[in-house]
PLY file of the C-alpha trace (Angstrom):
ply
format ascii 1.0
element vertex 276
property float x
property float y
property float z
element edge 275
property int vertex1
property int vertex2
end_header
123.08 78.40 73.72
119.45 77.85 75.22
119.41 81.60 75.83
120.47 82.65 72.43
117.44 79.90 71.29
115.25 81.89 73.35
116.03 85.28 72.49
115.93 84.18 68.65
112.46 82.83 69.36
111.69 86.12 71.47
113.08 88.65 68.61
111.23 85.87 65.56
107.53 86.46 67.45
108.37 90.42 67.84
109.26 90.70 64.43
105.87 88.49 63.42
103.48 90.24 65.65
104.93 93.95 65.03
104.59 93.07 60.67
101.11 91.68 61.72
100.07 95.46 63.74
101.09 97.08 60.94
98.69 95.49 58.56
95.69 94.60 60.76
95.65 97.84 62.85
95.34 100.54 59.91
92.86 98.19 58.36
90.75 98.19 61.79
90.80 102.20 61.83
89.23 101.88 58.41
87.01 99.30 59.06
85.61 101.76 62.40
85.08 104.80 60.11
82.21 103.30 58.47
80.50 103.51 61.86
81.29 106.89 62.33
79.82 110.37 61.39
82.21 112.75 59.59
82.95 114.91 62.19
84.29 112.21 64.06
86.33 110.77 61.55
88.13 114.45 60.52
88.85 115.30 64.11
90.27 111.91 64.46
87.77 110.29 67.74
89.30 106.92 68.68
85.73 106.25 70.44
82.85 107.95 68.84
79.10 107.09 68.72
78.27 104.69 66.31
75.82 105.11 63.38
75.04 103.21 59.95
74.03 105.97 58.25
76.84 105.41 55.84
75.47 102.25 55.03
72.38 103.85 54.48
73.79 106.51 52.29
75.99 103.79 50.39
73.22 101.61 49.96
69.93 103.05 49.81
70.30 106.68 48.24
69.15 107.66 44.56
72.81 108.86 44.01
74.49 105.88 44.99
75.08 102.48 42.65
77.10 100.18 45.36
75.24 97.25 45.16
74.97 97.10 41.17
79.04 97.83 42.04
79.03 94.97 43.89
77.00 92.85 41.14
79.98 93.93 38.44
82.77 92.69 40.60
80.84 89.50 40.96
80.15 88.70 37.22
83.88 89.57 36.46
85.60 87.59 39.81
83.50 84.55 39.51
83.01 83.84 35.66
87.38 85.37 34.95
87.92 82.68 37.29
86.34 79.88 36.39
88.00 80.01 33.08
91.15 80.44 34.69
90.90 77.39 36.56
89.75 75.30 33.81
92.07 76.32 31.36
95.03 76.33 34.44
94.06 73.06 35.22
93.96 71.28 32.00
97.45 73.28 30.55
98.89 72.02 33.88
98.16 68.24 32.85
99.45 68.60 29.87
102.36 69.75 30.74
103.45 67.43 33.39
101.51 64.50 32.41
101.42 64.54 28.29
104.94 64.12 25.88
105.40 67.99 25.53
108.17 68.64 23.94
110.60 70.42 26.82
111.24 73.38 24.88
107.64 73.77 24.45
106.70 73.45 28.26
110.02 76.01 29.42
108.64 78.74 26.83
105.05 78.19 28.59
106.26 78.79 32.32
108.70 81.31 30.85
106.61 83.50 29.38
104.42 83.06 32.87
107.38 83.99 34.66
107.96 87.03 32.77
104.23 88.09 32.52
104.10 87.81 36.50
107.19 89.65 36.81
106.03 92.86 34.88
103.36 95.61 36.71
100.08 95.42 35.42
99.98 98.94 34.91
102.24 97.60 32.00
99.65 96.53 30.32
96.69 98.80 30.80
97.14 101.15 28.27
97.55 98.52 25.68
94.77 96.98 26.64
92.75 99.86 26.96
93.38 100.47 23.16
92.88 96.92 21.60
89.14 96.69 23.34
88.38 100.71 22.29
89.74 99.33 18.87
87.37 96.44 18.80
84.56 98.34 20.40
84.27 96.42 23.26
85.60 99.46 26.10
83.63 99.42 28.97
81.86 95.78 28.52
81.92 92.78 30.61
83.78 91.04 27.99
86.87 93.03 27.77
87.10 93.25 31.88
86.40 89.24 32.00
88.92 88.29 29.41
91.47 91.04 30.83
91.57 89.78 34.39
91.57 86.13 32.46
95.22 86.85 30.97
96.00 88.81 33.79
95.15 85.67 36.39
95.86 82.93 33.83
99.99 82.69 34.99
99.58 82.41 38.83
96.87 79.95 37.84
98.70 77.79 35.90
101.78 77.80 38.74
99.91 76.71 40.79
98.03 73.92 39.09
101.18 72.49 37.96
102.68 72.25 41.22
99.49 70.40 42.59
99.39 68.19 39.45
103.27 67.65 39.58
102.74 66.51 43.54
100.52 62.80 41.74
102.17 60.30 41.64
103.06 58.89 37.98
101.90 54.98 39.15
98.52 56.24 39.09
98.63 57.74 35.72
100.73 54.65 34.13
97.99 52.47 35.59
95.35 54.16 33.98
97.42 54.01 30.80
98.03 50.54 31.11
93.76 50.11 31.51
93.45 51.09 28.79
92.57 54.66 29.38
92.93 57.35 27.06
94.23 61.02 28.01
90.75 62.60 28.41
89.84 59.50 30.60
92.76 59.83 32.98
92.12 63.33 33.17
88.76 63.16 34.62
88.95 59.95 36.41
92.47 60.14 38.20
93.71 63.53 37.99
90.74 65.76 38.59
89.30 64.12 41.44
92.93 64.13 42.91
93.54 67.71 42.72
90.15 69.09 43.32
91.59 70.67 47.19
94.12 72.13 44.77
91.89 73.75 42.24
89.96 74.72 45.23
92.68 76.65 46.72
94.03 78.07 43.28
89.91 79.25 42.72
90.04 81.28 46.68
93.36 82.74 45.69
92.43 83.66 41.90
88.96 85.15 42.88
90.82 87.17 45.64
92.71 88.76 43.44
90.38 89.33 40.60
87.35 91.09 42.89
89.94 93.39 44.69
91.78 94.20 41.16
91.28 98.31 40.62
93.90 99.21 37.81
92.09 96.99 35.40
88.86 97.72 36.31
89.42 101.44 36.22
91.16 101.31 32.71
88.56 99.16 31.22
84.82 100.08 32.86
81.97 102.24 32.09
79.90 103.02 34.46
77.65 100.43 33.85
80.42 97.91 34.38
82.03 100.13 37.28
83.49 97.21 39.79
83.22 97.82 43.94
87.18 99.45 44.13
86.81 101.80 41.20
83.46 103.25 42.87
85.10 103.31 46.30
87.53 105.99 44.59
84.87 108.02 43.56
83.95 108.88 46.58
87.44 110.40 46.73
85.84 114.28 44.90
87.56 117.63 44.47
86.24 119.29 47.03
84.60 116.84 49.23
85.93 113.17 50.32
82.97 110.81 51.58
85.49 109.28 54.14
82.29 107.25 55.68
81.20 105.77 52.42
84.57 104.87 51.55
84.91 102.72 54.95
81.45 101.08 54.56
82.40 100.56 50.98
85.69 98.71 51.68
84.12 96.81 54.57
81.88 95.40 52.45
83.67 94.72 49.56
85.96 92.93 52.37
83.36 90.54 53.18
82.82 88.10 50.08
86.87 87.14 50.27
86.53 86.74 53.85
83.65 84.90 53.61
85.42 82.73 51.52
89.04 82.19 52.55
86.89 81.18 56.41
84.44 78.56 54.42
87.73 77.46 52.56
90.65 77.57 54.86
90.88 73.83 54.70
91.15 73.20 51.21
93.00 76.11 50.77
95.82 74.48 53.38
95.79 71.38 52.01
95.80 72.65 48.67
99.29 74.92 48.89
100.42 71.44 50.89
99.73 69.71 48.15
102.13 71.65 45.81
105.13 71.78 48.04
105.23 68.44 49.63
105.66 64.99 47.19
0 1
1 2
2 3
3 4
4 5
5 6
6 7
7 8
8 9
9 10
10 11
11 12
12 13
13 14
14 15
15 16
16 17
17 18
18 19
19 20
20 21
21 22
22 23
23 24
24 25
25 26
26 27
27 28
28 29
29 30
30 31
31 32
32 33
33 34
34 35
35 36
36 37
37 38
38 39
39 40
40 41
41 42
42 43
43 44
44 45
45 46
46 47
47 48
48 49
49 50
50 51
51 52
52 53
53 54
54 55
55 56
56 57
57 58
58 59
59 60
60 61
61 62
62 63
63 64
64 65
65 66
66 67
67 68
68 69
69 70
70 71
71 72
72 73
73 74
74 75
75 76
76 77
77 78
78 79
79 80
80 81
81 82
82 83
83 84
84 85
85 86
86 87
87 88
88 89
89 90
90 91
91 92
92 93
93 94
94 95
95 96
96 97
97 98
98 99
99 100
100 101
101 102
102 103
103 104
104 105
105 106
106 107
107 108
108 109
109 110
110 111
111 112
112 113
113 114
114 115
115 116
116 117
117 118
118 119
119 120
120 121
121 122
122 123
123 124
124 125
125 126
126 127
127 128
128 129
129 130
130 131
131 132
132 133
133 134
134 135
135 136
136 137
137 138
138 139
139 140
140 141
141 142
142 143
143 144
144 145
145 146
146 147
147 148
148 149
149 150
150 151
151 152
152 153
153 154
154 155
155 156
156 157
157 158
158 159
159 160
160 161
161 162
162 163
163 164
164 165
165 166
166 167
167 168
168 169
169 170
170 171
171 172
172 173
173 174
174 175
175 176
176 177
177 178
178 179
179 180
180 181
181 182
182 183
183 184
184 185
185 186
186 187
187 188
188 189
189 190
190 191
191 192
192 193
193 194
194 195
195 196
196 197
197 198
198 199
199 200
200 201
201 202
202 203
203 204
204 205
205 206
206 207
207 208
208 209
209 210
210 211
211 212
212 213
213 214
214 215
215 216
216 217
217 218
218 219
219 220
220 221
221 222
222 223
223 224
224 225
225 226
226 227
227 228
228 229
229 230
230 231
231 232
232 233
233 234
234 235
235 236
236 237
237 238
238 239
239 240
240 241
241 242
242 243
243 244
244 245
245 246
246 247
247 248
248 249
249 250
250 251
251 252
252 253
253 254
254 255
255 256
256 257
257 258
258 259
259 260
260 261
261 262
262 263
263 264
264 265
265 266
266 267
267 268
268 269
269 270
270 271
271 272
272 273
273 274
274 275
C-alpha cells in the first residue's frame, strides 16, 4: 500500500512537472529570440550572442508604432475592466443579497453560462457589423464596450461566489440598523470583498490586454492593440521573428507585473469563493 502511495505521488509530480515543460519551455525559446539576431534564430542556435537590437528596432524606428500599441491595450484593459468589476460587483449583490425573483437570477447566470460556453470568434463578425453600422469601427469605444460584454460573465461568476462566501448575520445586522441597500453595500459588503474584486480585476485585465480576435476584428490602426501588431510582423515574404519575441516579451510584462504585486489577493480572493 505505502508503495502504491508512493508511486501515485511519483507518477502525480511527473505528470505536473512534464504539463508544466510543455508550457514554460516553448515560452522560454520565445522569450530568447528577442535577444537574438535573425540568423541565429532561422538556423535554430540554442546559445547565440546576445543583442537588443530588436528592441531597438521595435521601439525606436520611424516604421515601428509598439509603444502607442502598447498605450491602446492599456486604455482598453484597464478602463473594459473597471466597468466590469463595478458592474460584476454590484449585479453580484443583488443577486445574492436583494429579493430577486429566482427565475430572474437563473436566466442571469444562464445566459452567463451560455455566453462563456460559445467561442468568441462567435461573435466577431456580428460585432464587427453593429459598430461599422453605428460608425464607431475602429474606435476605442467599440473595443472597450466589446471586451466589456465579452469579460462581463466570468466577472460576474466570480463576484458572486466571493459575495455568496459573507455571511448573511452581517447583512441582517445592517438591516436591522437601520441600513438601507446602498448603505450595506458600501459599508459591509464592499469592504468585505475588496481581495475578491482584487483578484476578479488581475484575472479580467489578463484576459482583456492579451485578447487578439477582438482586437483584430474591431481596430484601426490608430487603435491597433500590442497582439494584433505582434502579427504584423508576421509579412508575405519576410517574418520579423526578433520583433515578434521582443514584442511578446514585453507585452508579457504588465500581467506579470501584476499577478507578482497581486499574488496575495489574488489567493485569498479565489479562497474566498470556494471556501464558506
Amino acid at each position: 500500500m505505502r508503495l502504491r502511495r508512493q508511486a501515485g505521488r511519483i507518477g502525480a509530480s511527473a505528470l505536473v512537472w512534464s504539463y508544466a515543460a510543455l508550457i514554460v519551455l516553448p515560452t522560454l525559446w520565445v522569450l530568447s529570440n528577442a535577444f537574438k539576431y535573425k540568423i541565429a534564430i532561422i538556423t535554430g542556435q540554442v546559445l547565440a550572442r546576445p543583442t537588443l537590437d530588436n528592441f531597438r528596432e521595435l521601439l525606436f524606428s520611424r516604421q515601428s508604432h509598439f509603444l502607442w500599441n502598447l498605450w491602446n491595450s492599456a486604455v482598453v484593459a484597464v478602463i473594459s475592466t473597471a466597468i466590469v468589476i463595478v458592474l460584476a460587483t454590484m449585479a453580484a449583490f443583488t443577486l445574492d443579497r436583494l429579493r430577486v425573483p429566482g427565475w430572474v437570477k437563473w436566466a442571469v447566470l444562464g445566459w452567463a453560462i451560455l455566453f462563456q460556453m460559445l467561442p468568441t470568434l462567435t461573435f466577431v463578425g456580428s460585432w464587427y457589423v453593429m459598430w461599422a453600422a453605428a460608425g464607431l469601427h475602429g474606435t476605442y469605444l467599440a473595443v472597450i464596450l466589446t471586451h466589456v460584454v465579452h469579460n462581463l460573465p466570468m466577472g460576474l461568476f466570480l463576484m458572486l461566489s466571493f459575495m455568496s462566501a459573507l455571511p448573511n448575520e452581517l447583512f441582517q445586522a445592517a438591516r436591522m440598523d437601520g441600513c438601507t441597500h446602498a448603505q450595506t453595500f458600501w459599508r459591509i459588503a464592499f469592504p468585505l470583498v475588496r481581495g475578491g474584486m482584487i483578484a476578479a480585476t488581475a484575472l479580467i485585465f489578463i484576459f482583456s490586454w492579451s485578447d487578439f480576435a477582438i482586437a483584430l476584428a474591431l481596430t484601426s490602426p490608430r487603435t491597433m492593440t500590442a497582439p494584433v501588431a505582434i502579427s504584423t510582423f508576421a509579412q508575405e515574404y519576410d517574418i520579423r521573428y526578433g520583433e515578434m519575441a521582443a514584442g511578446t516579451l514585453l507585452s508579457i510584462v504588465p500581467a506579470l507585473v501584476l499577478i507578482l504585486v497581486g499574488q496575495r489577493f489574488i489567493v485569498r480572493g479565489l479562497l474566498a469563493g470556494a471556501v464558506k
